[in-house]
N, C-alpha and C positions, 0 to 999 in steps of 0.2 A: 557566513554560517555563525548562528549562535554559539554564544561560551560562557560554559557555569563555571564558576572559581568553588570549589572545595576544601578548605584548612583543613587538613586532617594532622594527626600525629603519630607517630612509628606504633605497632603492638609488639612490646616487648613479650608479654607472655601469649598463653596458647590453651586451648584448652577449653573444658564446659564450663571450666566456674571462672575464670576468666572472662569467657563472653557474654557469662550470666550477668555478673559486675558490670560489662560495659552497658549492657542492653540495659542494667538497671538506673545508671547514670544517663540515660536518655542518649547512648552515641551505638553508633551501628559497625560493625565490623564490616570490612572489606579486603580486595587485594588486585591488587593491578600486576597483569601479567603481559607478556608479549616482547616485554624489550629485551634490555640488559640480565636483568635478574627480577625475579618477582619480590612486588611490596606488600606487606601485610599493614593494615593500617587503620586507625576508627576517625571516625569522623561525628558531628554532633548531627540529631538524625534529619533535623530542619535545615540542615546544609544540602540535603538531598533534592528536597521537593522541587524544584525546579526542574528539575532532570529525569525524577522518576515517574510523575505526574501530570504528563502532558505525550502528546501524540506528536509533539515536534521533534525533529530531529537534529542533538545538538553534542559539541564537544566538552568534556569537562577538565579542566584544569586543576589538577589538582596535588595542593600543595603538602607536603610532607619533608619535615625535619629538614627544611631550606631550599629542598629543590619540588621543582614544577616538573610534573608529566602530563601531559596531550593524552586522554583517552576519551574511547567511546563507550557507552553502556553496554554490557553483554549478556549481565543475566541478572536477577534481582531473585532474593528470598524473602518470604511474609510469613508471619505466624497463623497458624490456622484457625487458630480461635480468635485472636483480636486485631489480624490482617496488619500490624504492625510490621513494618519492614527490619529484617533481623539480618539479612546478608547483601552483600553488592560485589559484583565481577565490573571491573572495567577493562580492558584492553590499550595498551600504550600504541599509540602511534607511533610508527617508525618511519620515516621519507621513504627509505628505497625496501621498504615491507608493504605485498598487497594483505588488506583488511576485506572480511566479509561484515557487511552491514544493513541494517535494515533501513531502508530511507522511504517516508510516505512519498503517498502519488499526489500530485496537483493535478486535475483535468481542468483544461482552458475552452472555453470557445464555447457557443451555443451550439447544438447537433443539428441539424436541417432536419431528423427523424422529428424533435423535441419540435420546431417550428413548424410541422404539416401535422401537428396534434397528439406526439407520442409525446414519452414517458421514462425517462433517464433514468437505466437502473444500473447501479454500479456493483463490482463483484469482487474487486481487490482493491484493497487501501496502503497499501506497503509493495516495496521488492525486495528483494533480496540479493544484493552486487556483491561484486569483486570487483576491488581497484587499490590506485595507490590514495594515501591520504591526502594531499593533494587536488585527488579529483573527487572527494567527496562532498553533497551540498545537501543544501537541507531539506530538497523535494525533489524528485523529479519529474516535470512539465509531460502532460499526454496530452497532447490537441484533438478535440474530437468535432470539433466543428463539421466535418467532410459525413459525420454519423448518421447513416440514413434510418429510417424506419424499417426495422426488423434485422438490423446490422449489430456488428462487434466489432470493438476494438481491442484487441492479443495482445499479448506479452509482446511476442515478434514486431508488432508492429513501433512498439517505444523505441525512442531515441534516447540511449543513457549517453552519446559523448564518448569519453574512454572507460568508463564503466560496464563491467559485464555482468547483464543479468542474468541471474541464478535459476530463475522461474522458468517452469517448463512453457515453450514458446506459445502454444496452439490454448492455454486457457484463455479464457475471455475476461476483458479487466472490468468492460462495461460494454453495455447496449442501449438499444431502445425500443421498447415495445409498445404494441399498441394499448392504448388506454380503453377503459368498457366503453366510453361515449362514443369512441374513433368504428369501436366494430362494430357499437349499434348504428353509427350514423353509415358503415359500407353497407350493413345489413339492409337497411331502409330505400339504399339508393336503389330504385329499380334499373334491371340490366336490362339493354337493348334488346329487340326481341330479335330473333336467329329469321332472316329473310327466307321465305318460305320456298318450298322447292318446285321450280318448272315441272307446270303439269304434261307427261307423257307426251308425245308428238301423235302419237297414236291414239287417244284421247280427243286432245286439243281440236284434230282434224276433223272438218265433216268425213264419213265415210266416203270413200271413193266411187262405192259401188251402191249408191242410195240410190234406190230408185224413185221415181219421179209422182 
């Protein structure tokens, strides 16, 4: 699993004009919670971007007034006029603590629906686990290769490992549907005609009693 290193340095003070000053100095306040005791801490705000600017999912390291804490990203704040980042939550890792985390999907494999002329639509990009840190990685693998034409593949049916996800079972994470050429080309195919029905026996028959 990926790891951002962050130097960060203690925040001694606290406060709006405090944060004003840091934000002014180009560093972002933050605070790492979960372990021992909570960190208050700034960091310079290009020390970030690795971490808050990507759809990967990864660990940060981050350094403070000599020691190193293992966290993950939790919550991020932006300004609303100039989308600049102004707050960061991270969560410390602890061995024998479970963490809830967002981890993207990987899907593997061609759908056999996508090879008889459909159309891969996918519906969730992330999950949502519980586990220990330990068992966290940086995708979790959904094989859809078995995906036929007009099928789903659920939450229920992922394999996280020792991880437990969060998501409710029975949503659809992806399908496959038919594409317009697929129903104009069923459209087109003419269907077999329906073999006609044996005419009456009483019909069929010369009359019995035909005279001659």
């Amino acid at each position: 699993m990926k790891t951002v290193t962050i130097e960060g340095q203690l925040r001694t003070e606290s406060g709006k004009k405090a944060t004003r000053q840091l934000r002014s100095q180009e560093m972002v306040p933050g605070v790492i919670y979960g372990g021992k005791k909570e960190i208050n801490f700034s960091a310079p705000a290009a020390s970030f971007k690795n971490i808050v600017y990507t759809s990967e999912f990864m660990v940060a390291e981050v350094k403070v007034d000599g020691n190193s804490y293992r966290c993950i990203l939790k919550d991020l704040q932006f300004n609303k006029v100039t989308d600049a980042l102004i707050h960061v939550d991270f969560l410390e890792l602890v061995d024998d603590k479970k963490v809830i985390a967002t981890i993207p999907v990987k899907f593997t494999g061609t759908p056999a629906g996508v090879k008889a002329g459909g159309k891969l639509v996918t519906k969730i990009k992330v999950l949502k686990v519980k586990g220990y840190p330990k068992d966290l990685r940086e995708n979790i693998e959904v094989d859809i290769s078995a995906l036929e034409l007009n099928a789903n593949v659920r939450v229920e049916d992922v394999k996280a490992g020792n991880l437990e996800v969060m998501n409710s079972p029975r949503i659809p994470m992806a399908s496959v549907t038919m594409t317009r050429q697929l129903k104009q080309e069923e459209a087109a195919t003419p269907k077999a005609a329906a073999p006609k029905a044996a005419a009456p026996a009483a019909k069929a028959a010369a009359p019995a009693a035909a005279k001659k």
